[in-house]
C-alpha positions as CSV (number, residue, x, y, z in Angstrom):
1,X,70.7,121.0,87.9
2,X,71.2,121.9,91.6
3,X,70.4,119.6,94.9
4,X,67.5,122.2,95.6
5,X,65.8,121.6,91.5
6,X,65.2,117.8,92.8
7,X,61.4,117.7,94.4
8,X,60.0,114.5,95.0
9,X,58.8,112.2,92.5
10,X,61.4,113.5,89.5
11,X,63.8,111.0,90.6
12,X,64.2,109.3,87.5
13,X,67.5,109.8,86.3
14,X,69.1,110.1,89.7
15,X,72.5,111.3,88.3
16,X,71.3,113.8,85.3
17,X,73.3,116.1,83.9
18,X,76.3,113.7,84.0
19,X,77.3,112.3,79.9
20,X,77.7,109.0,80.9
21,X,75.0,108.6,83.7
22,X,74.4,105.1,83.5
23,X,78.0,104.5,83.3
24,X,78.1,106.1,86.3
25,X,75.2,104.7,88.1
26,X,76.5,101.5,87.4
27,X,79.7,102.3,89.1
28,X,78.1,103.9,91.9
29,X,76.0,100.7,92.7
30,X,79.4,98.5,91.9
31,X,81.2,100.1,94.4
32,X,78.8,99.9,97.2
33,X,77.5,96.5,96.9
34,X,81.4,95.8,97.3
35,X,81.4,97.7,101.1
36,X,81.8,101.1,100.0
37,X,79.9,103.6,101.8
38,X,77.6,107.0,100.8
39,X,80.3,109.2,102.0
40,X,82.9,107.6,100.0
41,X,81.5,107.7,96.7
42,X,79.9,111.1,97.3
43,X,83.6,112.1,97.8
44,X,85.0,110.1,94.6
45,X,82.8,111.6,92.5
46,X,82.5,115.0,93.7
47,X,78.4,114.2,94.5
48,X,76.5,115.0,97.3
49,X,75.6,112.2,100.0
50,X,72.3,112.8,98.7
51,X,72.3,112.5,95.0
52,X,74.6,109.5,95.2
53,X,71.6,107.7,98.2
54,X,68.7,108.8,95.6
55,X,71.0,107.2,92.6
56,X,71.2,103.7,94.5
57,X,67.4,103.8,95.9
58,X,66.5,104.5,92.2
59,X,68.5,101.4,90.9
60,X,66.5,99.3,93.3
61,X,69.8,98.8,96.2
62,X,68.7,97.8,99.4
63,X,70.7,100.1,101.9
64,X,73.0,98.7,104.6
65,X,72.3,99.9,108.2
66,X,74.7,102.8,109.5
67,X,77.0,100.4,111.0
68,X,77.4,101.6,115.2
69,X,80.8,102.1,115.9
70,X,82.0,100.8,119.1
71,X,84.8,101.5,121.4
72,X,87.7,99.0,122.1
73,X,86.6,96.2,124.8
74,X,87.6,97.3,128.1
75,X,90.0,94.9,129.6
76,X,87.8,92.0,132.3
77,X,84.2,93.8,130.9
78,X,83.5,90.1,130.1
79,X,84.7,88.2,132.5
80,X,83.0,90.7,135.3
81,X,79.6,90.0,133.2
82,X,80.1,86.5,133.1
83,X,81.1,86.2,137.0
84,X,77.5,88.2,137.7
85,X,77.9,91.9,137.4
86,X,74.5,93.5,136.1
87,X,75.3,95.5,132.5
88,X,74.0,99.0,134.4
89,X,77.1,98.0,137.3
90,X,79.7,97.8,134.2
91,X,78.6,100.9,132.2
92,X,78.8,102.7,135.7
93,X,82.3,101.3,136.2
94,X,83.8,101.9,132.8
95,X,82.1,105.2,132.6
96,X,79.7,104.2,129.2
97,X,76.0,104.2,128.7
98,X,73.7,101.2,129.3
99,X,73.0,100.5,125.7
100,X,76.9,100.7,124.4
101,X,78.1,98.4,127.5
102,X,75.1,96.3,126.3
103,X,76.1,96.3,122.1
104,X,80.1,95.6,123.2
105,X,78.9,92.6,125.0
106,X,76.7,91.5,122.5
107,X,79.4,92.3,119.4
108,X,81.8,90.4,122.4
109,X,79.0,87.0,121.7
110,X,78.6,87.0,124.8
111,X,74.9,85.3,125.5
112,X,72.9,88.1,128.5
113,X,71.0,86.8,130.7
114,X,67.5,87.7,131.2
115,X,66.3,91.1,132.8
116,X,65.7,91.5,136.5
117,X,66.7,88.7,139.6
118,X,66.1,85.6,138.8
């Protein structure tokens, strides 16, 4: 069975063609609810990204969130936010979007302060 056999609604036996498919499935689910991702298992067991996704959705796994990845913290981004530069004045300075300077400072705990002059 190909990727392109698969139409929607016959995803019933997510990993078919496989002799052991619910030994597998079970594996499959294992191994991400312990932090491993899509792409790793897709990898491990020589599966595409998709038919290992429709294998967990089918055995009822709630899917992490792609997980952002940020840069490193530039040096003083947080003590310049804290001593009253504006987020937009800091992306501008170390040369990163609005919404990335905004996520490192959250991941960073760092409490914002409200939009606009107060």
């Amino acid at each position: 069975m190909t990727e392109e056999d698969d139409s929607a609604g016959e995803h019933t036996d997510a990993v078919e063609g496989e002799d052991d498919s619910g030994a597998l499935r079970a594996e499959i689910v294992r191994r991400y609810e312990l932090g491993e991702t899509i792409e790793g298992l897709a990898a491990s067991h020589a599966l595409s990204y998709r038919k290992v996704r429709t294998t967990l959705l089918a055995a009822g796994v709630t899917l992490r969130p792609p997980k952002i990845q940020l840069p490193p913290t530039p040096p003083g981004l947080v003590n310049a936010y804290l001593a009253g530069r504006s987020i937009r004045q800091l992306a501008d300075i170390h040369g990163m979007s609005y919404n990335q300077t905004r996520r490192i400072l959250l991941a960073e705990g760092v409490v914002l302060r409200p939009r606009g002059r107060q």
